[in-house]
GULUM-82069 format. One record per residue (C-alpha): residue number from 1; residue in one letter; z, y, x. Coordinates in Angstrom, 3 decimals. Layout:
BEGIN
SITE;nr;rest;zz;yy;xx
SITE;NUM;A;Z;Y;X
...
***
This chain:
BEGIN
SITE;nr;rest;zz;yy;xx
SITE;1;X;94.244;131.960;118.312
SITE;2;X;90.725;131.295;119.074
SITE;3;X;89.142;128.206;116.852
SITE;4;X;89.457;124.990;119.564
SITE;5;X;85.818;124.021;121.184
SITE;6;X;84.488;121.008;119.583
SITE;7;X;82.132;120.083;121.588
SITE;8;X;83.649;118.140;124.034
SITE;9;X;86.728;115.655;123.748
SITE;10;X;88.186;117.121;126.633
SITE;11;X;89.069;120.197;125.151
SITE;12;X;91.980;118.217;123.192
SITE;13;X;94.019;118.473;126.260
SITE;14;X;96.938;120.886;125.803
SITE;15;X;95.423;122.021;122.577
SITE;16;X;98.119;122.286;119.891
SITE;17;X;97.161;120.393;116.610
SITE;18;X;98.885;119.770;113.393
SITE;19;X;98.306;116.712;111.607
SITE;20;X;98.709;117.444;107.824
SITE;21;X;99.491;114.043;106.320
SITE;22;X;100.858;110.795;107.888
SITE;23;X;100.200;108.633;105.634
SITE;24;X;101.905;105.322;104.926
SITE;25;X;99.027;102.836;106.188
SITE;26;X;99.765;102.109;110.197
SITE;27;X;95.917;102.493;110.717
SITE;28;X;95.135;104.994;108.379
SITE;29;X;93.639;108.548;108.558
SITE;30;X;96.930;110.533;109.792
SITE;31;X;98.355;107.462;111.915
SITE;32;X;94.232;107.233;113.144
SITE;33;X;94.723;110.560;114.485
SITE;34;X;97.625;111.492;115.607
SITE;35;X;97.595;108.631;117.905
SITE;36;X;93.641;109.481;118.696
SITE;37;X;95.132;113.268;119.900
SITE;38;X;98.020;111.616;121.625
SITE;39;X;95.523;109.430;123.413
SITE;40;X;93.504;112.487;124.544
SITE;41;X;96.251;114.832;125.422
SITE;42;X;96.923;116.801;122.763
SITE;43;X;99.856;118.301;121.655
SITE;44;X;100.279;117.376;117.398
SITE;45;X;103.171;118.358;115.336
SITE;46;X;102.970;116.086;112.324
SITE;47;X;103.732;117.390;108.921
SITE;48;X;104.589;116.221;105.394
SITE;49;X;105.618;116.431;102.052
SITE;50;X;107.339;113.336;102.068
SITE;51;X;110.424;112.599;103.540
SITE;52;X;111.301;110.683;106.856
SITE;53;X;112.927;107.918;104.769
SITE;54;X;109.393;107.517;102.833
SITE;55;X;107.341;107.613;105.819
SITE;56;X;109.797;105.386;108.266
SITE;57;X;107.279;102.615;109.291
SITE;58;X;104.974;105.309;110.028
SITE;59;X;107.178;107.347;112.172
SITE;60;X;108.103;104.286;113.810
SITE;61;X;104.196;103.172;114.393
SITE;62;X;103.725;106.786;116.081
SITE;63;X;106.845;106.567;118.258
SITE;64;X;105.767;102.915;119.469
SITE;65;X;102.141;104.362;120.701
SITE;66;X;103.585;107.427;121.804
SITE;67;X;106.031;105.056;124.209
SITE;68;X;102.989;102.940;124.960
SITE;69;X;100.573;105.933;125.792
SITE;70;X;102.815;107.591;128.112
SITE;71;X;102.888;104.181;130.355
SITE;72;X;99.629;103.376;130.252
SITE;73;X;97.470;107.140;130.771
SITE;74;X;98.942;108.666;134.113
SITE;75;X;95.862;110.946;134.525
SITE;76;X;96.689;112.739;131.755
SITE;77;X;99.543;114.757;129.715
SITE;78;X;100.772;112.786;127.188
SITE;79;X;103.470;114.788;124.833
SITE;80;X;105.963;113.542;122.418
SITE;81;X;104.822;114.062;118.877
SITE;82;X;106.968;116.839;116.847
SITE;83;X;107.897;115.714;113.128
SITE;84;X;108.079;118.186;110.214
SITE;85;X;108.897;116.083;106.979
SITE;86;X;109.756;116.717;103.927
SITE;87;X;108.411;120.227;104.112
SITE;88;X;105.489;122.552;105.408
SITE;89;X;105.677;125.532;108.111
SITE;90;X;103.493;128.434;107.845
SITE;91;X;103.658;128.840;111.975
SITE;92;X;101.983;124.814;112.207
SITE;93;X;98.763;126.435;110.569
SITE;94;X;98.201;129.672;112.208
SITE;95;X;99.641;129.464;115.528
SITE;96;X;97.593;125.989;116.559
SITE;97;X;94.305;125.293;117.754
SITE;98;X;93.292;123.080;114.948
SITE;99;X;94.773;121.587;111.770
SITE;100;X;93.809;117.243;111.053
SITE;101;X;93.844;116.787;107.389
SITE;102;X;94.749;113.668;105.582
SITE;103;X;92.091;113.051;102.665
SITE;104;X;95.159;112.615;100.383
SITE;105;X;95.620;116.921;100.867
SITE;106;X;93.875;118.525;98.727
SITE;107;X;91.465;121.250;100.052
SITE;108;X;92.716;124.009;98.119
SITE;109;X;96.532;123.186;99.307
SITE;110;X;97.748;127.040;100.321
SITE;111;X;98.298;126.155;103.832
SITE;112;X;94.779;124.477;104.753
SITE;113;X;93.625;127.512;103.110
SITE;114;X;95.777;129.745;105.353
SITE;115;X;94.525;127.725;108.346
SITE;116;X;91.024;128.749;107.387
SITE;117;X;91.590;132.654;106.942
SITE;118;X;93.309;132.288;110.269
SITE;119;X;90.008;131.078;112.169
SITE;120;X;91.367;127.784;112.421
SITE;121;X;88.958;124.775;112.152
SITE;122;X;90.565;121.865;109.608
SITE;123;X;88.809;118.565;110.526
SITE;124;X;89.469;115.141;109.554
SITE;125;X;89.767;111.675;111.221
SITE;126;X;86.198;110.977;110.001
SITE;127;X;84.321;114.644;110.434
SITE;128;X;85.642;114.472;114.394
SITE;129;X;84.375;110.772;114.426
SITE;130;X;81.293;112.025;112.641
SITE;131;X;80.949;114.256;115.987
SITE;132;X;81.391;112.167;118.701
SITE;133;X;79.986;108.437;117.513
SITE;134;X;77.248;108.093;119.777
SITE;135;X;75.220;105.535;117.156
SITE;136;X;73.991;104.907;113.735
SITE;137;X;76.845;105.518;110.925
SITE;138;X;76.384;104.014;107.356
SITE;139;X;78.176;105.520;104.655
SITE;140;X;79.119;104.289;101.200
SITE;141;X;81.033;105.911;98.515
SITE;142;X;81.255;105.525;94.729
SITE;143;X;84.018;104.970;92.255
SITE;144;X;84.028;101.274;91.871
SITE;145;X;82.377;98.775;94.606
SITE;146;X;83.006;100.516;97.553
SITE;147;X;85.288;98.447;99.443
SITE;148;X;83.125;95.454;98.765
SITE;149;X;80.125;96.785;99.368
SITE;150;X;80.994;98.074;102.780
SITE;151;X;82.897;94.620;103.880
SITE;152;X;79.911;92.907;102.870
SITE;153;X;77.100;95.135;105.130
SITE;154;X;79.649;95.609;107.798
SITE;155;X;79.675;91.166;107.481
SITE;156;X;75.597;91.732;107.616
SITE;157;X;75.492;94.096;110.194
SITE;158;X;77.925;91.581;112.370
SITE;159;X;74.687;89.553;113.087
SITE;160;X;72.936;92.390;115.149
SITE;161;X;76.144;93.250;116.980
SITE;162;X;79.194;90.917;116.754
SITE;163;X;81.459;94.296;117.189
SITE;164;X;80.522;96.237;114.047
SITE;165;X;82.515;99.119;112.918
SITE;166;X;83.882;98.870;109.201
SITE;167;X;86.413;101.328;108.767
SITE;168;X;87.201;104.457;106.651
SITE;169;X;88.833;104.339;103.237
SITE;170;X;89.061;101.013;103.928
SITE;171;X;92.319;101.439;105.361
SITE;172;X;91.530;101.986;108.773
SITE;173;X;90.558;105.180;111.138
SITE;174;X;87.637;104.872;112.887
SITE;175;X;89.099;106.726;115.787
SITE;176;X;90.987;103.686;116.509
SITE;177;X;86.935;102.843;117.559
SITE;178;X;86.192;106.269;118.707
SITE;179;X;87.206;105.813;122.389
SITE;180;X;85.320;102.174;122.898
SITE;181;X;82.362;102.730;121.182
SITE;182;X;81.764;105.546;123.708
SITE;183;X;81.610;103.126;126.391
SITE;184;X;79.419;101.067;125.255
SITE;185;X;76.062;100.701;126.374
SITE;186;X;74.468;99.171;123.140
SITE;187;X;73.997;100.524;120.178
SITE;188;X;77.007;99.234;117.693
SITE;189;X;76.466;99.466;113.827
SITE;190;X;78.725;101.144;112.248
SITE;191;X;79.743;101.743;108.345
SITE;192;X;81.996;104.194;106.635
SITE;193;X;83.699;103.289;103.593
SITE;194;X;83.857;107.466;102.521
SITE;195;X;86.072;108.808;99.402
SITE;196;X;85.292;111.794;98.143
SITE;197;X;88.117;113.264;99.693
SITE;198;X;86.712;111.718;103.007
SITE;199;X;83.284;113.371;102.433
SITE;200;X;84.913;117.044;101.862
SITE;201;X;85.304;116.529;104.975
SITE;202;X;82.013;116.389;106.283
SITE;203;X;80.911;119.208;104.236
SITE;204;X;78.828;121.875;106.378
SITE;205;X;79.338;119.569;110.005
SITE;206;X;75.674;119.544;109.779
SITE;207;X;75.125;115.205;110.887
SITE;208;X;74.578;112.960;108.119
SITE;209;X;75.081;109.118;107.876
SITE;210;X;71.339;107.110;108.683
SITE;211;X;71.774;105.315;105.321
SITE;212;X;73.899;106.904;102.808
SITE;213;X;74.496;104.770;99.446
SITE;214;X;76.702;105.449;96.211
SITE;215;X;77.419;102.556;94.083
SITE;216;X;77.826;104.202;90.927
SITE;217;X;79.942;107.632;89.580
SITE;218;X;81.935;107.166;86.482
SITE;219;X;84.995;109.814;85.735
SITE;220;X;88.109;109.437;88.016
SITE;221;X;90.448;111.196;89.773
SITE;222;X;90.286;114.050;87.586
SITE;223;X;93.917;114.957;88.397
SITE;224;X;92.188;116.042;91.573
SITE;225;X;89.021;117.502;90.222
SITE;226;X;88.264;120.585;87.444
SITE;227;X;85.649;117.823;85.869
SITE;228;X;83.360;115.460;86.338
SITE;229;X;81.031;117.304;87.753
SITE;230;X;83.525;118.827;90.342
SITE;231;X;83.782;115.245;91.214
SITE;232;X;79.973;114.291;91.364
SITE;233;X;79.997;117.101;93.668
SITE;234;X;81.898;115.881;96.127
SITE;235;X;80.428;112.784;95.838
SITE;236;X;77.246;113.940;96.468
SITE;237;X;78.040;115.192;100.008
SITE;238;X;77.119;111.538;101.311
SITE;239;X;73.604;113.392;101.103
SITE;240;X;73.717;116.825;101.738
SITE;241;X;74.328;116.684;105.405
SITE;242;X;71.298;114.139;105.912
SITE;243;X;67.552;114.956;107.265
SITE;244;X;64.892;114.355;105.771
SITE;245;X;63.654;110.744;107.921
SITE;246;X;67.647;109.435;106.824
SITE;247;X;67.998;107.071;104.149
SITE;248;X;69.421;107.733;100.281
SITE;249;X;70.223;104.381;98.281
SITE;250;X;71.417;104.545;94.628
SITE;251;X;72.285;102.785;91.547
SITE;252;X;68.992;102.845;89.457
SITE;253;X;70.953;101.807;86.230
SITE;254;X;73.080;104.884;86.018
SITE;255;X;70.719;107.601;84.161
SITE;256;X;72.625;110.558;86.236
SITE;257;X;71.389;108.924;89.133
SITE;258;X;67.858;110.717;88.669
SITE;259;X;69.554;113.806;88.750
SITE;260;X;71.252;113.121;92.269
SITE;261;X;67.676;112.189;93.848
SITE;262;X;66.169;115.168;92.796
SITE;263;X;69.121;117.170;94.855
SITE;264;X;68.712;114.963;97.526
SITE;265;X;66.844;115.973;101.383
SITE;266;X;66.096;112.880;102.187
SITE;267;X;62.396;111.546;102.386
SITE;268;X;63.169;107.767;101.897
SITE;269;X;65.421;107.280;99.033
SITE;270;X;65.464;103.461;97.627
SITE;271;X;67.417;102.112;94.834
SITE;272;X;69.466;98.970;93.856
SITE;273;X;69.554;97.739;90.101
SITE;274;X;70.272;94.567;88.206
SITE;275;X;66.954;94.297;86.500
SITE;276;X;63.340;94.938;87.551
SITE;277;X;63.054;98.643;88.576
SITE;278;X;60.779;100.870;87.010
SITE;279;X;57.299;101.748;88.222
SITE;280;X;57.691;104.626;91.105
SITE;281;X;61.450;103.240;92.764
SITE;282;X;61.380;100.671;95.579
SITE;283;X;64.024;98.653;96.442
SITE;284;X;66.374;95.529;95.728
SITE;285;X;67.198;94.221;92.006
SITE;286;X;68.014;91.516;90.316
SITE;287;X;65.973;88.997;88.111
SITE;288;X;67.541;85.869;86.879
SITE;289;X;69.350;84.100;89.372
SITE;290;X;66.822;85.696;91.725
SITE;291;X;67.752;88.780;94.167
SITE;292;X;64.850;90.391;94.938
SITE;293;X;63.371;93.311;97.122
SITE;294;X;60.301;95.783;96.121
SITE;295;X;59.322;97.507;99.116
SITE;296;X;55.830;98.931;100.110
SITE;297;X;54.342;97.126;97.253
SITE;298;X;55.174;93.919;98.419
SITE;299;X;58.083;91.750;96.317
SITE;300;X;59.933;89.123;97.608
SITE;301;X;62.979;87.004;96.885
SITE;302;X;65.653;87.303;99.895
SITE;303;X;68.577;85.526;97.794
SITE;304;X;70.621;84.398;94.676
SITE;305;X;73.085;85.096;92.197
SITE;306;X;74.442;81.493;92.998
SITE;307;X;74.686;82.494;96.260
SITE;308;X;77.387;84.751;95.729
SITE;309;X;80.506;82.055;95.461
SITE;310;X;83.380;84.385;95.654
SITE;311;X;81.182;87.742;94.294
SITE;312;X;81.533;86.735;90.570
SITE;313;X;80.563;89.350;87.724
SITE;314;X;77.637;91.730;87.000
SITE;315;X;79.822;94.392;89.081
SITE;316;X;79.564;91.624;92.560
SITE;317;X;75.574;91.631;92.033
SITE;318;X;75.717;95.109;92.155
SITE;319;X;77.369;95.384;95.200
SITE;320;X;75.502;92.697;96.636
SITE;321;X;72.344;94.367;96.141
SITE;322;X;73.376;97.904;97.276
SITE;323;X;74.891;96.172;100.993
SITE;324;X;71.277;93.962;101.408
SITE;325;X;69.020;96.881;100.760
SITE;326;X;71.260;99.057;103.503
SITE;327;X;71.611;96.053;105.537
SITE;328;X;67.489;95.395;105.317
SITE;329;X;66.831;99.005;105.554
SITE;330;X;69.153;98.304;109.063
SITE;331;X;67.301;95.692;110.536
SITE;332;X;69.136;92.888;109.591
SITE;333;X;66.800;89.738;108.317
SITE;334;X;66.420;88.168;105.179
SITE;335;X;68.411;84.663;106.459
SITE;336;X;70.942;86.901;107.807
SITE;337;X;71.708;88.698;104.569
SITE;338;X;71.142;85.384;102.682
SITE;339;X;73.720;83.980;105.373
SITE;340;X;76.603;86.423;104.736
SITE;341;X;76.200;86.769;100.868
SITE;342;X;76.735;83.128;100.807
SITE;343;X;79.667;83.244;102.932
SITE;344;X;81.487;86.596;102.546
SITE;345;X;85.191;85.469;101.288
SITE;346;X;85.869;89.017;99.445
SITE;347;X;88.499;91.241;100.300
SITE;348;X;92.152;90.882;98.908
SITE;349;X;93.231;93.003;95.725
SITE;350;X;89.880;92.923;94.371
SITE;351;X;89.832;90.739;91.398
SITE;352;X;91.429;87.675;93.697
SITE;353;X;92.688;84.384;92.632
SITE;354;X;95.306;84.346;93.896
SITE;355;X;96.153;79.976;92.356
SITE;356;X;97.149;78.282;89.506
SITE;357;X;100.337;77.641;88.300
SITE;358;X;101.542;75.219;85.412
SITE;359;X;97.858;76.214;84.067
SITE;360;X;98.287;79.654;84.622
SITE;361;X;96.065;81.446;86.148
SITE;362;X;97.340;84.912;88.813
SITE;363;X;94.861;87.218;89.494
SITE;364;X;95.487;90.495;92.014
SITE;365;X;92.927;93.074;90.961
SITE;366;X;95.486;95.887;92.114
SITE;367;X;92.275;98.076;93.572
SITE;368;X;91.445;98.769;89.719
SITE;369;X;92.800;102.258;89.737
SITE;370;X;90.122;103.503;87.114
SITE;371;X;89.464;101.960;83.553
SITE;372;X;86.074;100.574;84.673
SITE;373;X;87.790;98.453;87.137
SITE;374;X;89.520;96.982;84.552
SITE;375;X;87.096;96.455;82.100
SITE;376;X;85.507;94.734;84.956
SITE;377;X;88.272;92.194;85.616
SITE;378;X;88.719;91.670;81.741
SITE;379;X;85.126;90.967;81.339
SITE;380;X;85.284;88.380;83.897
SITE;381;X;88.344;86.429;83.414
SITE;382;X;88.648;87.393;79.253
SITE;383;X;88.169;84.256;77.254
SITE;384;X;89.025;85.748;73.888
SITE;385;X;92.801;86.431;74.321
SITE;386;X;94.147;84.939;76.892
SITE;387;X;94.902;87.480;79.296
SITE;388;X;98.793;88.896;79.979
SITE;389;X;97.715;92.343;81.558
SITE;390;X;100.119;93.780;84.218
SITE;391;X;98.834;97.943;83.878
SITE;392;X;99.949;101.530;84.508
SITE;393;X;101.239;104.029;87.033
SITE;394;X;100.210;107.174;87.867
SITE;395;X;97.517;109.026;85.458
SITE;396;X;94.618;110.332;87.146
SITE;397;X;93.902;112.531;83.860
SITE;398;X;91.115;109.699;82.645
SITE;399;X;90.829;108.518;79.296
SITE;400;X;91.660;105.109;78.196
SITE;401;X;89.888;104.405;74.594
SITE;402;X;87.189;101.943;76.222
SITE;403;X;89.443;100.442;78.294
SITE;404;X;91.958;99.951;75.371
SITE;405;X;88.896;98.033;72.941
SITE;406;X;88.270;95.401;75.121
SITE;407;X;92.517;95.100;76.047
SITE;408;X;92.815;94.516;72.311
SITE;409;X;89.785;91.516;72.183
SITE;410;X;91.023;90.254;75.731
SITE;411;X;94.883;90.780;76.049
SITE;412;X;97.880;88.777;74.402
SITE;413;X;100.418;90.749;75.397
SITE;414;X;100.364;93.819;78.250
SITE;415;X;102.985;95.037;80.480
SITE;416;X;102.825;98.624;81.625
SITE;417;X;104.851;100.150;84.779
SITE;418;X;106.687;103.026;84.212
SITE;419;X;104.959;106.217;84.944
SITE;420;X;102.581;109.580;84.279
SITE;421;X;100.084;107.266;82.358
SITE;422;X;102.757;105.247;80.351
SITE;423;X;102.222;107.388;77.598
SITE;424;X;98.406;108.073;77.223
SITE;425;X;97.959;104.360;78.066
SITE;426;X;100.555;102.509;75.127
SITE;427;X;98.689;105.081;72.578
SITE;428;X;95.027;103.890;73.338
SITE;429;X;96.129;100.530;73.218
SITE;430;X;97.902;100.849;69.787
SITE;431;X;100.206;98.180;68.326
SITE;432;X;98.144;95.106;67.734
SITE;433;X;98.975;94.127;70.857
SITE;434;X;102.487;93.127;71.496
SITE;435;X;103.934;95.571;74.884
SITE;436;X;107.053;95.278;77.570
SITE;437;X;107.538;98.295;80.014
SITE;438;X;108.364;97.737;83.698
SITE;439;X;110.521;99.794;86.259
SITE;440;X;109.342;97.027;89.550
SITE;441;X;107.065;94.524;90.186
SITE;442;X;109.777;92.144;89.729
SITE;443;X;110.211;92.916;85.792
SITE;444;X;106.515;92.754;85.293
SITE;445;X;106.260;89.374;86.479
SITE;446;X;109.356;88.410;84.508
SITE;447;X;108.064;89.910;81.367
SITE;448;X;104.793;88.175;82.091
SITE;449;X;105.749;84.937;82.878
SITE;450;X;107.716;84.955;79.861
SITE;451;X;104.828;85.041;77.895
SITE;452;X;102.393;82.653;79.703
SITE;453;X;101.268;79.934;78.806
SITE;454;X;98.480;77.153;79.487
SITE;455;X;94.943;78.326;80.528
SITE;456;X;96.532;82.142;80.477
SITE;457;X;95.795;84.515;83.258
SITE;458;X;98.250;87.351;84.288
SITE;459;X;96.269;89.771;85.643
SITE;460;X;97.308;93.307;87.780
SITE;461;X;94.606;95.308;87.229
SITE;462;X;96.123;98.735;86.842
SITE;463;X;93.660;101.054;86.365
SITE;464;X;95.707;104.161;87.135
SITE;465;X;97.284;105.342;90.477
SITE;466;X;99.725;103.738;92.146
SITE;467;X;102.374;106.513;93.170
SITE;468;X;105.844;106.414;91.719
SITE;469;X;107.398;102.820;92.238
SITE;470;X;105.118;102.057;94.992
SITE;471;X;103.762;103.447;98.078
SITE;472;X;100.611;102.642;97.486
SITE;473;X;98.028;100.060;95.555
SITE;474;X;98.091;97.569;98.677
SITE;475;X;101.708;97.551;98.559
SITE;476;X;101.413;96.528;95.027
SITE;477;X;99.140;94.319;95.640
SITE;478;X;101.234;92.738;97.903
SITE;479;X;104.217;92.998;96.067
SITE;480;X;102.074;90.750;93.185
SITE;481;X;101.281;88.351;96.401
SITE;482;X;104.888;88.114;96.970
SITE;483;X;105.907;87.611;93.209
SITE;484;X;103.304;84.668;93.094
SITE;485;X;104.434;83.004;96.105
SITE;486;X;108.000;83.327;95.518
SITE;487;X;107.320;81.199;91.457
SITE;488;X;105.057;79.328;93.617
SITE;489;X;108.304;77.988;95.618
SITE;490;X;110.587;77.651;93.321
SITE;491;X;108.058;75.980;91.337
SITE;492;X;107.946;73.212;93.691
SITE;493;X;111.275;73.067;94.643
***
């Protein structure tokens, strides 16, 4: 079959598309798109690995639009969605018009390859958005600070357009957007929280984000990637597609970072650190309590560390700095950043408090899927012991030694889930500190609770993947959430 014509959305209708990956989140990249092609008259068979049982809510999400769509669009086709779970056809990826893959495939999976020796354009929820988005798109990637960082300049951006876009890895499509944002007449902002296996995606499309920024690049998901510099690679895609007048931030205190610029196309590359930057780099750092910005030789203060009440630890200022240059760079003025650092609540599962109970302290940090997000959380709440760490899961083929040093200074006992990393993860810790496996949520917060005592903190912070006893890390985040609120009751009761 002949490759399906891009170039306009009306092309969609009739054209036969397979969507490779649900999904389990009910606005996530494969839900974001099948419902997207539904919406436009497409015709999707949706396929996965996992099972119907696994993917029920899912299923059920798709059926519910697909009821809803066929109601409410009478100018237009709108077929019933064809399930293949639990198992792959050849015939969905060379007898369509175009294959939608999930970031969680992996590029060299033998059928997207077979799709692409068959002529057959794979695209993903945020290349076809990429396409169409009539305005400005931000981007940010990185392995830690992402989320927050594009929360916080989506919150900044809010003040030149009370409709800003934040989606992407964030847990939501941005084709859910897609189809409003076209009608409007105004320019919206719009940023992209991007993965890696997000930006993939966008590799060769030829359009670029305006303002591109990576918060830092520290080895992960090398279960995915050959190496770390496999990774980097696909990290460094935020750039690749850009032009030169497009905008390049990065993390001046990462050495490798130099190394990146000098790769980079763009003209106007500025830089976020948390200490004066060197001669020759403009942008936004930190100096004291004092945020400042360094920009056509003029430096000024635009905020302060104090300002951040909920963006606690050298990690927050960070991301505070990285979302005010973009959001500066963006138009948006210095009492309107100041404005949102000072009230920007954070985003759940990212080192939250979640309350205090009989002096102990609960903390859900269940986004920490890499060691550095949990020497992050231990460096914050660590007070010389007192921590009962709630860890494990799925390895991601990282190492653990660094991790484990400050887990044996910070920890007083650590329960680990059941899992790939199990293993690598009770070694690098070693025996000085006393350890309890767990099969649920519910027998880590047993074993933990067990051990707690006053001014303690039991803290999920994983730092490994969260596949195996849950579907995802926000569903162990909220199983935490749950766990809490359920001692919480019977606390009071």
């Amino acid at each position: 079959m002949a490759p399906l014509d891009l170039s306009s959305i009306e092309n969609f209708k009739d054209a036969m598309v397979t969507v490779m990956g649900l999904g389990r989140f009910k606005q996530g990249s494969g839900v974001g798109a099948a419902k997207w092609l539904m919406r436009h008259g497409a015709q999707i068979v949706i396929t996965d690995l996992k099972t119907e049982a696994e993917l029920q809510e899912s299923v059920d999400e798709i059926t519910k639009w697909y009821t809803q769509y066929k109601k409410e669009y009478k100018d237009r086709p709108i077929y019933a969605p064809v399930f293949v779970l639990g198992e792959h056809h050849e015939d969905d990826f060379t007898n369509v018009d175009l294959v939608m893959q999930n970031p969680g495939v992996v590029r060299e999976s033998e059928f997207v390859q077979l799709a692409k020796q068959n002529g057959i354009h794979v695209e993903s929820d945020v290349s076809l958005f990429f396409r169409y988005c009539p305005f400005l798109i931000y981007s940010v990637t990185g392995t830690r600070g992402k989320s927050t960082t594009t929360a916080l300049l989506g919150e900044m951006l809010r003040n030149l357009h009370p409709k800003a876009v934040i989606a992407g890895n964030i847990t939501r499509s941005p084709l859910e957007d897609l189809d409003w944002l076209l009608e409007e007449k105004a320019p919206v902002p719009i940023v992209l929280e991007l993965s890696s296996w997000l930006l993939e995606s966008l590799e060769g499309l030829g359009i670029g984000p305006q303002i591109a920024l990576l918060t830092n690049a520290y080895k992960d998901h090398l279960d995915r990637y050959k190496s770390f510099e496999h990774y980097l690679w696909a990290k460094e895609l935020i750039f690749k597609e850009q032009k030169p007048d497009q905008y390049a931030l990065l993390n001046a205190d990462q050495e490798l970072m130099d190394e990146i610029a000098s790769r980079i196309v763009s003209k106007n590359v500025y830089w976020f650190s948390s200490k004066p930057l060197p001669s020759g780099k403009e942008g936004v750092f930190s100096d004291g309590d004092e945020l400042k910005r360094s920009i056509g030789g003029e430096v000024k203060t635009f905020a302060h560390v104090h300002d951040l009440t909920t963006l606690k630890g050298e990690h927050n200022v960070m991301n505070a700095l990285g979302a005010s240059l973009a959001a500066h760079l963006g138009g948006v003025s210095d009492q309107q950043i100041h404005q949102a650092l000072k009230a920007f609540v954070g985003l759940p599962g990212r080192q939250q408090i979640l309350g205090e109970l009989e002096g102990v302290v609960y903390v859900n940090d269940t986004t920490a899927t890499s060691p550095e997000g949990v020497i992050a959380a231990l460096k914050r709440f660590g007070n010389g012991g007192n921590i009962i760490l709630i860890a494990g899961g799925s390895s991601k083929g990282l190492g653990f030694d660094e991790m484990a040093a400050l887990v044996r200074m910070q920890c007083k006992y650590v329960v680990l889930f059941e899992g790939t990393a199990l293993d690598d993860l009770s070694r690098a810790i070693g025996p000085d500190v006393p350890m309890a496996r767990a099969g649920s949520m519910a027998d880590a917060m047993k074993s933990a609770g067990a051990q707690a005592k006053l001014g303690d903190v039991i803290l999920l912070s994983p730092g490994t993947s969260s596949f195996g006893i849950f579907k995802n890390e926000f569903d162990r985040g909220e199983q935490f959430n749950a766990a809490f609120e359920q001692i919480k009751k019977s606390a009071q009761s």
